[in-house]
C-alpha positions in Angstrom: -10.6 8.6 -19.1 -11.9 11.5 -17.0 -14.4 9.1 -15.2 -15.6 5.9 -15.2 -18.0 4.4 -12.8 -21.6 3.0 -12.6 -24.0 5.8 -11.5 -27.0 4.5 -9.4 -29.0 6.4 -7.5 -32.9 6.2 -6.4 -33.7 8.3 -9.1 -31.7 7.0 -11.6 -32.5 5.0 -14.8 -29.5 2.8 -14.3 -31.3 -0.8 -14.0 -29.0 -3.7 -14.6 -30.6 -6.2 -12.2 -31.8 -8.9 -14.8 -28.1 -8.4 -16.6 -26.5 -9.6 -13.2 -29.2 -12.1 -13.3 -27.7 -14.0 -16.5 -24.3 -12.3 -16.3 -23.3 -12.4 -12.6 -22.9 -16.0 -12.0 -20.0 -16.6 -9.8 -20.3 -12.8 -8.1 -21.5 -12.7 -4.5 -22.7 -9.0 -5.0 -24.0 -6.8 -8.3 -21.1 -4.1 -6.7 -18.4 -7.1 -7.3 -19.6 -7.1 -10.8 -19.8 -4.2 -11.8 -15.7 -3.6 -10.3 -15.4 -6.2 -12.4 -16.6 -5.1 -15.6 -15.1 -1.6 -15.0 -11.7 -3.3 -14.7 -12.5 -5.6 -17.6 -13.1 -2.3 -19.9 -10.2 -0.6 -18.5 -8.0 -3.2 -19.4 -9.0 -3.7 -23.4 -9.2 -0.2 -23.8 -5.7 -0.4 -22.5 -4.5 -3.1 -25.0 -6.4 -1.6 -27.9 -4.5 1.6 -27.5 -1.2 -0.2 -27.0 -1.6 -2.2 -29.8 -3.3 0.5 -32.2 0.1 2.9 -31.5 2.0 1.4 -28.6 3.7 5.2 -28.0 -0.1 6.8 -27.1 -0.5 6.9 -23.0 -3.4 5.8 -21.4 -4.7 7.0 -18.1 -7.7 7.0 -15.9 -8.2 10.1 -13.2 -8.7 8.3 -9.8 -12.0 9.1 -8.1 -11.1 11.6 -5.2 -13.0 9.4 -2.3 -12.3 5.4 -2.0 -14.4 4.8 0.4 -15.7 6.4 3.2 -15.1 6.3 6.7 -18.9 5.1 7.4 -18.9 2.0 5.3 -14.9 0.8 6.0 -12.9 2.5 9.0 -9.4 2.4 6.7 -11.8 4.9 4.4 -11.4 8.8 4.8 -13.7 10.8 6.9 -15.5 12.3 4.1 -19.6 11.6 3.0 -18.8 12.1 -1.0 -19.3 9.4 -3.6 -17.3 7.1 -2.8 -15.7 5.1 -6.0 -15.6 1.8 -4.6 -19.1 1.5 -3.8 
């Protein structure tokens, strides 16, 4: 995968509120969700393609920024997207 996150910006269509609604039980946040269901995908993509043709690789590109500095000081000092949030 090139990319994977959840894209949500003010002017975006992105609306999953009443999904967390009757999905989210048990996450404190819609951001610890959706991590969640981003790792959830990664990982049966993962087994699909291992157990499809176990000699295939699979990958995903890290997103350049992890956080930044302004949200958690062990972030870099950068104001990109950060993939975390």
């Amino acid at each position: 995968f090139d990319d994977y996150f959840y894209t949500e910006t003010p002017g975006s269509t992105l609306n999953d509120a009443w999904t967390f609604r009757r999905y989210g039980e048990g996450f404190a946040a819609k951001a610890d969700w959706r991590r969640h269901n981003t790792q959830q995908l990664i990982v049966q993509v993962s087994r699909a393609i291992k157990q499809a043709k176990p000699e295939v690789e699979f990958g995903v590109s890290p997103a350049g920024v992890w956080r930044n500095r302004s949200f958690d000081p062990a972030g870099s000092d950068t104001r990109g997207a950060a993939a975390y949030d």
